[in-house]
C-alpha positions in Angstrom: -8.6 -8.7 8.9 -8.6 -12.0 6.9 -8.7 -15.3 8.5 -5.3 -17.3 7.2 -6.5 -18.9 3.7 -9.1 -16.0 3.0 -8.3 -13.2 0.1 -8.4 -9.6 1.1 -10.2 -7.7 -1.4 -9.6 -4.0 -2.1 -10.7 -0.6 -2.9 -8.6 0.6 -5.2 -8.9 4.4 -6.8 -7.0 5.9 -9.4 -6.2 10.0 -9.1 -6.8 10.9 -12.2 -4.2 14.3 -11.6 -1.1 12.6 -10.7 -1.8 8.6 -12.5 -0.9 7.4 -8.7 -3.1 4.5 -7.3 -4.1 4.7 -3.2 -6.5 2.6 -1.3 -7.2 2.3 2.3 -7.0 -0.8 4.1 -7.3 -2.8 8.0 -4.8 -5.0 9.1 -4.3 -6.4 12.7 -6.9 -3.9 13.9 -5.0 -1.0 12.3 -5.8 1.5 9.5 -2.9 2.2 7.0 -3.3 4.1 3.7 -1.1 2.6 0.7 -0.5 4.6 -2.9 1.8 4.0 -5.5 3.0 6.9 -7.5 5.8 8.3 -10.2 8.0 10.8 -7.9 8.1 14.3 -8.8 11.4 15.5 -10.8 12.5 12.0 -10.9 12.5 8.7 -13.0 11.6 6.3 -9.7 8.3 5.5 -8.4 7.5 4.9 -5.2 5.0 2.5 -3.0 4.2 3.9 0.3 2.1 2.7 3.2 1.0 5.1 6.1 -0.5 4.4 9.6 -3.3 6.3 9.9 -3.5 5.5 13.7 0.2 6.4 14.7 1.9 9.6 12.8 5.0 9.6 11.1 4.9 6.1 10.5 5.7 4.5 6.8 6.7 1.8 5.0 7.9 1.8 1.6 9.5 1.0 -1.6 10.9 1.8 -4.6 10.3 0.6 -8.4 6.4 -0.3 -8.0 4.8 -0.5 -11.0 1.9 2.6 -10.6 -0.8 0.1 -11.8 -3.3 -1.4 -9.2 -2.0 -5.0 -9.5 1.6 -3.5 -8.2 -0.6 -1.2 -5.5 -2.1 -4.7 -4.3 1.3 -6.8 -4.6 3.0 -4.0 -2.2 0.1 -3.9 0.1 0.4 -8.4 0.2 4.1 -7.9 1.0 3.3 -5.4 3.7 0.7 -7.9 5.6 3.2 -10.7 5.2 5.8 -8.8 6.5 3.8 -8.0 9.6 2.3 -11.3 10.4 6.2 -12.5 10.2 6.9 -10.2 12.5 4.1 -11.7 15.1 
């Protein structure tokens, strides 16, 4: 976890199948998993985040841009979300 005033970096990797963008990340001590894809059979696209210590436990939302710079904003509003809820 950052210290407040320090800039997260991360991983980002592209599946080259599907054009959806994922990266693992820490937060708080926890492991989460976030990816950004189109949705099957659809015209939305989708940013979801995933606990990977607690199951069936998500966060999302709807009309990301599937690029890595709308990967990373989703991720930034999920931290600030959680360290509002502190």
């Amino acid at each position: 976890m950052c210290e407040e005033g320090e800039v997260m970096t991360y991983k980002v990797e592209r599946n080259n199948a599907t054009g959806a963008f994922g990266c693992h990340f820490e937060h708080g001590g926890h492991k989460y998993f976030a990816r950004v894809r189109y949705v099957p059979l659809s015209w939305y696209t989708e940013c979801t985040i995933y606990s990977e210590d607690v199951l069936d436990l998500a966060w999302g939302r709807w009309h990301v841009p599937v690029t890595k710079e709308g990967l990373i904003s989703c991720i930034e509003e999920f931290v600030r979300m959680k360290e509002e809820r502190k």
